[in-house]
N, C-alpha and C positions, 0 to 999 in steps of 0.2 A: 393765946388761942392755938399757935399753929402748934408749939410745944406739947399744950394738952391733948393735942388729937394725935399724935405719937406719927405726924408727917413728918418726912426726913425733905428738911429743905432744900437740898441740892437737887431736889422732884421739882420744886415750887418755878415757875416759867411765868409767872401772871397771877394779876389779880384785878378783881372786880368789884364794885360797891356801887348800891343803891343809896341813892337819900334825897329826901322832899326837897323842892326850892325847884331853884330854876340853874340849869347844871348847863354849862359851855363844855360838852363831851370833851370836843379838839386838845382844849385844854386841862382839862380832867379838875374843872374849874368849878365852885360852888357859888355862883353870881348873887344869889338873894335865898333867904330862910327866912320870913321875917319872925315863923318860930321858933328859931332857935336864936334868932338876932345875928345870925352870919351873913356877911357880906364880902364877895371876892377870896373867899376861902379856899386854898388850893389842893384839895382834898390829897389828889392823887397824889398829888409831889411829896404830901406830908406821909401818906402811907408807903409810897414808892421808897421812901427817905429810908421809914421802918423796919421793912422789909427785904428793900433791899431788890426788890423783883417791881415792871411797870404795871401800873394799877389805870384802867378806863375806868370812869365815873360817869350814872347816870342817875337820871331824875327817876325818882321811886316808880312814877306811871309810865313812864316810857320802859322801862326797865321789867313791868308788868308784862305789859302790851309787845314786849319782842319777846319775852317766855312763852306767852299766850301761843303767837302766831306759830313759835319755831316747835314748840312740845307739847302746847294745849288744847284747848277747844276751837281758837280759831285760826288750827293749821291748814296754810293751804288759802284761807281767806285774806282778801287783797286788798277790802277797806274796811277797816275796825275803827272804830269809837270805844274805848275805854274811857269809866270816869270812875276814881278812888274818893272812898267816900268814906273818911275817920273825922275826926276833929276839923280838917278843914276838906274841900273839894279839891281834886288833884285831875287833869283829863290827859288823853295820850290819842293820837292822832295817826294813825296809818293809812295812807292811800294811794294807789295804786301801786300797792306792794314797798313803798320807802315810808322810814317816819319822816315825819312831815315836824320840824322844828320851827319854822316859822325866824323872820329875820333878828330876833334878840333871842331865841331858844324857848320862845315863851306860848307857840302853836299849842293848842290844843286845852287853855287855862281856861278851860268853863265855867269855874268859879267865878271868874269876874263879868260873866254875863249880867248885864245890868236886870232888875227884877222893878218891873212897874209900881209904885208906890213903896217901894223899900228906900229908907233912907238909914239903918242902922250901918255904924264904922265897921270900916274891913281892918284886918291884920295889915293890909298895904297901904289904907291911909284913905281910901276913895269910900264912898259910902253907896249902898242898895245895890252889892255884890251880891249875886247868887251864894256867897259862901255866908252871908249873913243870915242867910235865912233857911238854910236849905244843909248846913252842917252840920256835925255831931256837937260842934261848940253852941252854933242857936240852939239847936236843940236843947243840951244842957239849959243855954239861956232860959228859955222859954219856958223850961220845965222849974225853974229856979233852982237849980244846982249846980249853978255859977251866976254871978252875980253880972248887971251889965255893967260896960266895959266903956268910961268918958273918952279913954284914947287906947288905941290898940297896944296890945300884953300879950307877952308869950305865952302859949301852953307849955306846962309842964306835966310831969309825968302824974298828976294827982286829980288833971283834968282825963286823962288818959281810963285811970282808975274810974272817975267820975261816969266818966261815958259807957264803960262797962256794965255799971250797975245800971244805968238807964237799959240799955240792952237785957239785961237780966231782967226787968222791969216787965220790958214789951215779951220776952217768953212768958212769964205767969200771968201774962193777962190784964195786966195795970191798967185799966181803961185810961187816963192821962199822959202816959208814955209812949201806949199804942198810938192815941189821938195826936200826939206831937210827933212822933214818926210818919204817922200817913198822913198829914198835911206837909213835912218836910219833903215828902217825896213827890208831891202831887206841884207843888212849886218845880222840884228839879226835872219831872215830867215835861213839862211844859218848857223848861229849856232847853230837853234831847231835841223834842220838834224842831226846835231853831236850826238844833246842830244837825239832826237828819236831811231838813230843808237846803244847808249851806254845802256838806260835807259828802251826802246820797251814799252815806256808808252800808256795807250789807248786814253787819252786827255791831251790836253796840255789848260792850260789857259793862257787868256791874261789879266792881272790887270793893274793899273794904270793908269792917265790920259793919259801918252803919250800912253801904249799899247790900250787904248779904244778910239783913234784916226785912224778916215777912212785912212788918205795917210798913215799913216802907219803899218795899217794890210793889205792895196794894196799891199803894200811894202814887208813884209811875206810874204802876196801869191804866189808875184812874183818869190818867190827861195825857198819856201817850197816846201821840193818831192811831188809830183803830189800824190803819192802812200799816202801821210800820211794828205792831206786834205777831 
């Protein structure tokens, strides 16, 4: 890559990478993916190795959410909620102006907010996760274009493909795709509350394909306190 873009590497000083999981920065450490099945992966050192130049590693939402604050929409603002919302739920935590990592690095996982009568398996092993119900993967589920799941499986790149076409779906109108988007949302509505209640952030963001989907920020609106739109 650095070849193909005709950079003269005696420029090259650093580098950086995003990726899902739950990421020990200090260490440019990848602690847990359970989609990819990485554990204790030590990203940096392996690209540092590469390359030849040191590499910081962070988690895909964290890594959002300080682009956001330093060059986005919420420059200047001092407590952000961001929640990624692809295949699985990803959150990133900023308050009073620091991220907030939480003592295992794992602040801000609003995925695993537990969801009242959901008992369906999460990717981590625990069941009636907010990611159960309220992902691009339930969604799929639920739309039946993935099958359900006796014990948690990675996604791969064909669930990725998957979720696009449901997306493609809810633009032309698919009344079953819309309808499973705006109840996906109207569940994750109802767990900003919590996080608004705990956190009293001033913006919340919404990332990822599925969160940058009309039925399903209908769906937020639908059970977001009135007070906090």
């Amino acid at each position: 890559l650095v070849q193909s873009s005709g950079i003269d590497r005696n420029r090259l000083v650093g580098g950086g990478v995003s990726i899902a999981g739950i990421v020990d920065h200090t260490r440019a450490l990848l602690l847990n993916e359970p989609n990819l099945g990485w554990e204790n992966v030590p990203v940096g050192d392996i690209l540092a190795d590469h390359l030849r130049i040191p590499f910081r590693v962070e988690s895909h939402p964290n890594a959002l959410n300080l682009a956001e604050r330093r060059l986005g929409i919420t420059k200047g603002v001092s407590n952000v909620v961001l929640v990624n919302v692809a295949l699985g739920i990803g959150g990133s935590l900023i308050l009073d102006g620091h991220l907030a990592r939480g003592g295992t690095n794992s602040a801000g996982r609003i995925g695993h907010i537990q969801v009242p009568g959901a008992d369906q398996l999460c990717m981590c092993g625990q069941r009636g996760g907010l990611d159960t119900v309220s992902s691009g993967q339930a969604i799929l589920t639920h739309l039946g274009l993935l099958p359900k799941r006796p014990v948690p499986q990675e996604n791969d790149a064909e669930d990725a493909y998957r979720l696009l076409f449901a997306i493609e779906q809810v633009a032309e109108g698919q009344s079953a795709s819309v309808e499973a988007f705006r109840d996906a949302g109207k569940t994750l509505g109802r767990a900003i509350n919590a996080v608004l209640a705990t956190n009293d952030p001033e913006v919340v963001v919404l990332a990822g394909p599925v969160g940058r989907t009309e039925a399903y920020l209908e769906g937020i609106r639908a059970t977001l306190n009135p007070s906090s739109q």
